[in-house]
KOLBA-811044 format. One record per residue (C-alpha): x, y, z. Coordinates in Angstrom, 2 decimals. Layout:
BEGIN
X/Y/Z
...
END
This chain:
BEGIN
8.75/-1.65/-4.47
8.66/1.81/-3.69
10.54/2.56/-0.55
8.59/3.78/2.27
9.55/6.33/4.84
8.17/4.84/7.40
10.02/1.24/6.65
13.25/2.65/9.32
10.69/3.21/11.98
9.69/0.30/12.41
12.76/-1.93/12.24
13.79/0.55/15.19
10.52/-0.26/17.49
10.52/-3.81/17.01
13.03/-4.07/18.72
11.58/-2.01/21.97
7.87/-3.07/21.95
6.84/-6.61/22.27
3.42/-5.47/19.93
3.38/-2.91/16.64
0.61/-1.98/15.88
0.11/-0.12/11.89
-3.02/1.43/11.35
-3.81/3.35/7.94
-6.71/3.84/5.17
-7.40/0.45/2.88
-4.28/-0.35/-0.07
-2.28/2.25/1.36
0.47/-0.91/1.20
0.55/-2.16/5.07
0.53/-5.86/4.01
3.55/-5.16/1.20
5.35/-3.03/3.70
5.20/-5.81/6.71
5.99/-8.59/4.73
9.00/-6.99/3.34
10.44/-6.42/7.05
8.30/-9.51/8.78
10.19/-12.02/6.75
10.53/-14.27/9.86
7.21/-13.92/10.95
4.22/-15.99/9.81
1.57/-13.80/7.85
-2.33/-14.57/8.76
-4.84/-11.95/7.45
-8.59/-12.09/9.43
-10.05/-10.56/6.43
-10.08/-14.35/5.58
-13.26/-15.77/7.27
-12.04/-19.19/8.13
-9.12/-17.72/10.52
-12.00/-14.67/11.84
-14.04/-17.43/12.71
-11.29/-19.52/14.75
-9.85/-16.47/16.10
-13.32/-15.22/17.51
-14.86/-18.73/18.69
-11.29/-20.05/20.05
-8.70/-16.98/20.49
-6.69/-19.41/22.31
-5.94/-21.74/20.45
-5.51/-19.41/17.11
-2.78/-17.71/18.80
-1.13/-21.10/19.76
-0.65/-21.80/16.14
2.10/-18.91/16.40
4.46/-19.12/19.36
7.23/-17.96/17.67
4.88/-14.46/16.77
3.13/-13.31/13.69
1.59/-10.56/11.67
-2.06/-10.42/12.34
-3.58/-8.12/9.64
-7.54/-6.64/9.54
-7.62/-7.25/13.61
-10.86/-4.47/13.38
-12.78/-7.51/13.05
-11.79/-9.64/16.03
-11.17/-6.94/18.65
-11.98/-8.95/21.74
-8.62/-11.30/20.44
-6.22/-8.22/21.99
-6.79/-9.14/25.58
-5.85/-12.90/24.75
-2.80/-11.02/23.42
-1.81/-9.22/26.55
-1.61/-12.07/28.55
0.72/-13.98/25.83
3.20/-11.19/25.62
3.41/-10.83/29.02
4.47/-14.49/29.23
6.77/-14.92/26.40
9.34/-13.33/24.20
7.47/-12.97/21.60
6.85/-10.29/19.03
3.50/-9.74/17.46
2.45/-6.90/14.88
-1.09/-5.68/14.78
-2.67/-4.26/11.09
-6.00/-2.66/10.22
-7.70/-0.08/8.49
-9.79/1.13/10.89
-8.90/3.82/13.70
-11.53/4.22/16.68
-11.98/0.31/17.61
-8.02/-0.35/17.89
-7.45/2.33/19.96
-10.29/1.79/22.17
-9.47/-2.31/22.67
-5.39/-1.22/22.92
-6.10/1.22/25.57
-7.70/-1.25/27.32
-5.33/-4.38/26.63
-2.28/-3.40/25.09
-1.40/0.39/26.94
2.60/0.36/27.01
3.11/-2.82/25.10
2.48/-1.47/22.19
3.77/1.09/19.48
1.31/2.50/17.40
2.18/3.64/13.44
0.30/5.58/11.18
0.77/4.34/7.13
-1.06/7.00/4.26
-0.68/7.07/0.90
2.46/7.89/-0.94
3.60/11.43/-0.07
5.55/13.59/-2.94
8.74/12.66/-1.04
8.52/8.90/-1.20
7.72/9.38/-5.07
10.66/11.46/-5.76
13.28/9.88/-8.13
11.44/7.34/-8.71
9.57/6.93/-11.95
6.33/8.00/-10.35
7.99/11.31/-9.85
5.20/13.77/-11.18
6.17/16.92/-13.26
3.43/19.06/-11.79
1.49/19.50/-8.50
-1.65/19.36/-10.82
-0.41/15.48/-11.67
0.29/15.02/-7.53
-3.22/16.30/-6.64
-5.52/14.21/-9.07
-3.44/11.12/-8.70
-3.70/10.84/-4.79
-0.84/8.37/-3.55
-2.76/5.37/-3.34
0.03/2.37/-4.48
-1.95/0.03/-6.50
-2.77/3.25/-8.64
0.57/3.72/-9.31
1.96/0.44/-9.48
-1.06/-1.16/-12.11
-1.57/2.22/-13.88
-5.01/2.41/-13.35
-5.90/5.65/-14.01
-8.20/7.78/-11.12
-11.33/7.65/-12.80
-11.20/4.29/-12.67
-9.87/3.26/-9.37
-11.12/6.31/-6.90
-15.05/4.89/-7.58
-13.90/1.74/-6.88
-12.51/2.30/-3.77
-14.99/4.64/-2.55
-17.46/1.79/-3.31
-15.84/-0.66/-1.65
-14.71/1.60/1.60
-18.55/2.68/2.10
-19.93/-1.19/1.59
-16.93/-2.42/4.23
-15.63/0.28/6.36
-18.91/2.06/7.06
-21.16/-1.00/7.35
-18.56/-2.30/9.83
-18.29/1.15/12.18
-21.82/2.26/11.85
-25.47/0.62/10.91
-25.92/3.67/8.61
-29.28/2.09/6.77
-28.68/4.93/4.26
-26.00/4.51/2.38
-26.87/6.19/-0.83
-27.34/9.49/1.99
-24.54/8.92/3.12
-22.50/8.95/-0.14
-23.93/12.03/-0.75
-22.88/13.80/2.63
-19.32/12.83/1.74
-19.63/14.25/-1.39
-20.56/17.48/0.03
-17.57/16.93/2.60
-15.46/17.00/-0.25
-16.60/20.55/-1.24
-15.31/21.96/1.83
-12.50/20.58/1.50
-9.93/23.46/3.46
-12.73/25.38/4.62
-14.11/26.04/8.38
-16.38/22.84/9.63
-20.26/24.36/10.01
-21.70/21.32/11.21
-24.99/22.96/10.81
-24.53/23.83/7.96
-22.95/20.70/6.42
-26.33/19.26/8.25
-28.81/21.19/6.76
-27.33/20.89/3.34
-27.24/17.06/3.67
-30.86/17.08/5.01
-29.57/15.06/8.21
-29.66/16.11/12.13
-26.32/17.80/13.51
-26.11/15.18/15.93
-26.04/12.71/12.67
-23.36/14.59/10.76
-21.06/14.49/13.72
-21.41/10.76/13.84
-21.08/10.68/10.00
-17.95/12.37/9.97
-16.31/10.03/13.30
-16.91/7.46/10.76
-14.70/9.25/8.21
-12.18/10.23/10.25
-12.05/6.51/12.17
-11.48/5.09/8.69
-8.74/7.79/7.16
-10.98/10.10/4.56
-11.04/12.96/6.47
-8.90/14.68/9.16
-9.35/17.91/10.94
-6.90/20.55/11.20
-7.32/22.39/14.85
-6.94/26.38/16.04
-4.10/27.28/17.16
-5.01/28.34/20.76
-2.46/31.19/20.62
-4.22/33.53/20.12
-2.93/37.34/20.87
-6.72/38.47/21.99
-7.52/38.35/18.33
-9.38/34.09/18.17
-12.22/34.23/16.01
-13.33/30.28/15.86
-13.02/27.37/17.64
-13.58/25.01/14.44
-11.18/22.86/12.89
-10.94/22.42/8.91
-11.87/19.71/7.16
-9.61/18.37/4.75
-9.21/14.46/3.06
-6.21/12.04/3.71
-5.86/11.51/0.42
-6.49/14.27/-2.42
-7.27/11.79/-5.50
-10.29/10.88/-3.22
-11.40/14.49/-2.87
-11.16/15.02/-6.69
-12.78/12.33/-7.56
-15.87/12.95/-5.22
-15.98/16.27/-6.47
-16.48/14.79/-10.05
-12.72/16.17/-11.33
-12.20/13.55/-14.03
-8.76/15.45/-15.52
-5.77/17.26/-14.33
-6.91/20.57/-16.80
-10.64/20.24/-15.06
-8.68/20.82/-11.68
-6.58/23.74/-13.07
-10.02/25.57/-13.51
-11.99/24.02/-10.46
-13.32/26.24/-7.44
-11.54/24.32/-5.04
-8.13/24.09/-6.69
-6.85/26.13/-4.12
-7.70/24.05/-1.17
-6.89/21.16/-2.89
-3.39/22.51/-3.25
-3.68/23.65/0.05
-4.96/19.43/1.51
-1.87/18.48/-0.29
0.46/20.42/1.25
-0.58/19.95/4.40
-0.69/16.27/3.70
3.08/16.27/3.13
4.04/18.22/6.46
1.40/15.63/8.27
3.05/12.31/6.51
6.56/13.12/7.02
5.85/13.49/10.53
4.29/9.92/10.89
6.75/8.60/8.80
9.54/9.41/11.57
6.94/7.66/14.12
5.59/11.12/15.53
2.62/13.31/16.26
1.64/15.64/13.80
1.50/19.39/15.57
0.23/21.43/13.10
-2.26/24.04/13.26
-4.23/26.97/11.45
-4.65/30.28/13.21
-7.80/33.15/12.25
-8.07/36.36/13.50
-11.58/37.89/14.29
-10.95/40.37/11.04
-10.34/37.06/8.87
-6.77/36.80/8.67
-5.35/33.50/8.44
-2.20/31.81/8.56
-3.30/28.12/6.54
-0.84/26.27/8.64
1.03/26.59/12.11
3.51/23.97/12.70
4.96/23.40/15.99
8.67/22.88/15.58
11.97/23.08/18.23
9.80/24.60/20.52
8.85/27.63/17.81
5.81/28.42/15.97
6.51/28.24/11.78
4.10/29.82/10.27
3.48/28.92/6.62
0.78/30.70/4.20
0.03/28.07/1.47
-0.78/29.19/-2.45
-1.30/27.27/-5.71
-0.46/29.98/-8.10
2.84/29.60/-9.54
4.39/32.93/-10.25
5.06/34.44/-7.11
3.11/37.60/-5.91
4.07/39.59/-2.95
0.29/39.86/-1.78
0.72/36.04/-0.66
2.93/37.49/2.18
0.02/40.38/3.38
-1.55/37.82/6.40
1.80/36.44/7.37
2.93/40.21/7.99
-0.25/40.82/9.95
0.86/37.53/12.38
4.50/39.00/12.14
3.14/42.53/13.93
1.38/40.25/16.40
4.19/37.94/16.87
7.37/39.58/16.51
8.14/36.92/14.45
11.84/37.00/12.58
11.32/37.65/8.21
13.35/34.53/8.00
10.84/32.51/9.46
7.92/33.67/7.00
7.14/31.26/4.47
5.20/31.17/1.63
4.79/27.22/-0.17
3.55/28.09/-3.62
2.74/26.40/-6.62
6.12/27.42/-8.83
9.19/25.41/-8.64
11.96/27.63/-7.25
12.54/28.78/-4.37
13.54/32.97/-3.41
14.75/34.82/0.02
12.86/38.44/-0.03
12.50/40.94/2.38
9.11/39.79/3.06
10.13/36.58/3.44
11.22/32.85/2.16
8.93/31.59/-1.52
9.58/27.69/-1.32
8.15/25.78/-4.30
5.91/23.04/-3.95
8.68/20.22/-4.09
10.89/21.45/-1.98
8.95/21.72/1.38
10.92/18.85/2.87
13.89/21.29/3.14
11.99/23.53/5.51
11.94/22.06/8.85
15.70/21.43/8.63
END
């Protein structure tokens, strides 16, 4: 087993929280990674319809089979069983971990039931830094991108032409039947396909409407239903802005970048190295790895984009020790000083020091300059330290 960053985490919280709850997209490893720390703790899974069934028709009664605590995995489908479980950890010493794949209806029955009794993790696929030194290390960013970090990929071999349609299948006939009554589905497999082709770019809803041949109001709902089940997330302005704000739209990028190749039909690593979006798919990945770390250590991601009104952007603002890092993001890998022009356009603006300039490329090695810091693609755990 692979270890997972986020494994320290939670042996610290269970300790402090009666409830821990770990949400995340489907096979990211949630069940492997609680049963390896849970050992003490009785695993029931309501995936299974036999327990669903008890737990929804008697919630009672299920939970009395476990006074001792338990790990109650899939819980999107019983949601109504969390204020049965506020009234039993109230009671007794008990500790009880909460596991699904789905984002919206926990939150919404937790904030109800569970507010202050509970911590709440995030688990995503395997970033670069869990795979390093292990023998999943890859050689290339190329490799990183196209495989994704899904675990069963990894561990079974199955290679991403295989298992990406697969689990898109089986995400759109479970997940999205579940959140929505989308009657469409084969419309709706579509719009995420053309979700995938902006992957890194502005969100036009009206645009990503009209080219889907659905209402606005429709694609907003469509993608809630992708971000509530961990395929997409949204990168926000910055709202510093220096008079100079052009949008108010996030960016749309994937959780996972082996999904967004595969829905943009990539089926090999030299098909990517020519693609349209291999640039944005670099830049998902990176961004990725900055988000994952930070929910590995059990925190909020703060990370940003900033664009001017004359269409300079900084690809990603991270808020750090009470400082802005600004980071432009680029998959070429020899190193070009033009990579550095819009991060000297936010240094006039900012004042901002050279030595906090930083370009994340695609080359290995990393070089000070007066323009500022190149750090290769493997090394970006290095610069928030």
């Amino acid at each position: 087993m692979i270890n997972r960053h986020l494994s320290a985490k939670i042996v610290t919280l269970r300790k402090q929280f009666p409830v821990l709850t770990l949400t995340g997209p489907r096979q990211t490893g949630k069940t492997t990674l609680l049963k390896s720390i849970y050992t003490d703790l009785p695993y029931v899974t309501l995936e299974d319809i036999d327990n669903r069934s008890q737990a929804i028709e008697d919630p009672r009664g299920f939970l009395g089979n476990f006074p001792d605590g338990m790990v109650l995995d899939e819980v999107q489908y019983t949601p109504d069983i969390f204020s049965y479980l506020q009234s039993i950890v109230d009671s007794k010493d008990i500790h009880v971990v909460l596991s699904g794949s789905q984002n919206f209806l926990l939150s919404e029955k937790i904030n109800q039931s569970l507010a202050g009794r509970t911590a709440i993790l995030k688990l995503l696929p395997f970033s670069f830094d869990e795979l390093k030194k292990t023998t999943y290390e890859p050689t290339n960013w190329e490799t990183q991108v196209f495989n994704g970090g899904y675990p069963r990929l990894h561990a079974k071999g199955i290679h991403p032409t295989d298992f990406y349609p697969a689990y898109i299948n089986t995400y759109i006939e479970k997940d999205v039947r579940q959140l929505k009554n989308i009657e469409n589905l084969h419309s709706f497999s579509q719009f995420l396909k053309l979700c995938a082709g902006r992957t890194g770019q502005v969100l036009n809803i009206h645009a990503l409407a009209s080219d889907s041949g659905i209402s606005p109001n429709t694609a907003k709902a469509w993608l809630s239903v992708l971000e509530a089940s961990y395929i997409v997330h949204f990168l926000q302005p910055h709202h510093k802005n220096f008079n100079k704000r052009l949008v108010k739209s996030p960016k749309l990028y994937f959780y996972d970048t082996g999904v967004a190749c595969s829905l943009l039909g990539i089926e090999s690593i030299s098909q990517l190295t020519t693609h349209y979006l291999k640039g944005g798919l670099f830049e998902n990945f990176i961004i990725n790895e900055f988000i994952k770390r930070r929910l590995n250590a059990g925190k909020t991601p703060h990370v940003f984009y900033w664009l001017s009104k004359d269409r300079k952007e900084i690809d990603l603002l991270i808020e750090h020790d009470s400082q802005l890092v600004p980071i432009e993001i680029k998959s070429g890998k020899t190193r070009n000083s033009s990579y550095f022009s819009n991060l000297q356009y936010w240094q006039h603006l900012s004042n901002e020091a050279v030595d906090n300039l930083i370009v994340v490329y695609g080359g290995d090695d990393d070089l000070k300059t007066q323009l500022g810091n190149y750090v290769g693609w493997r090394n970006t755990d290095a610069i928030l330290k």
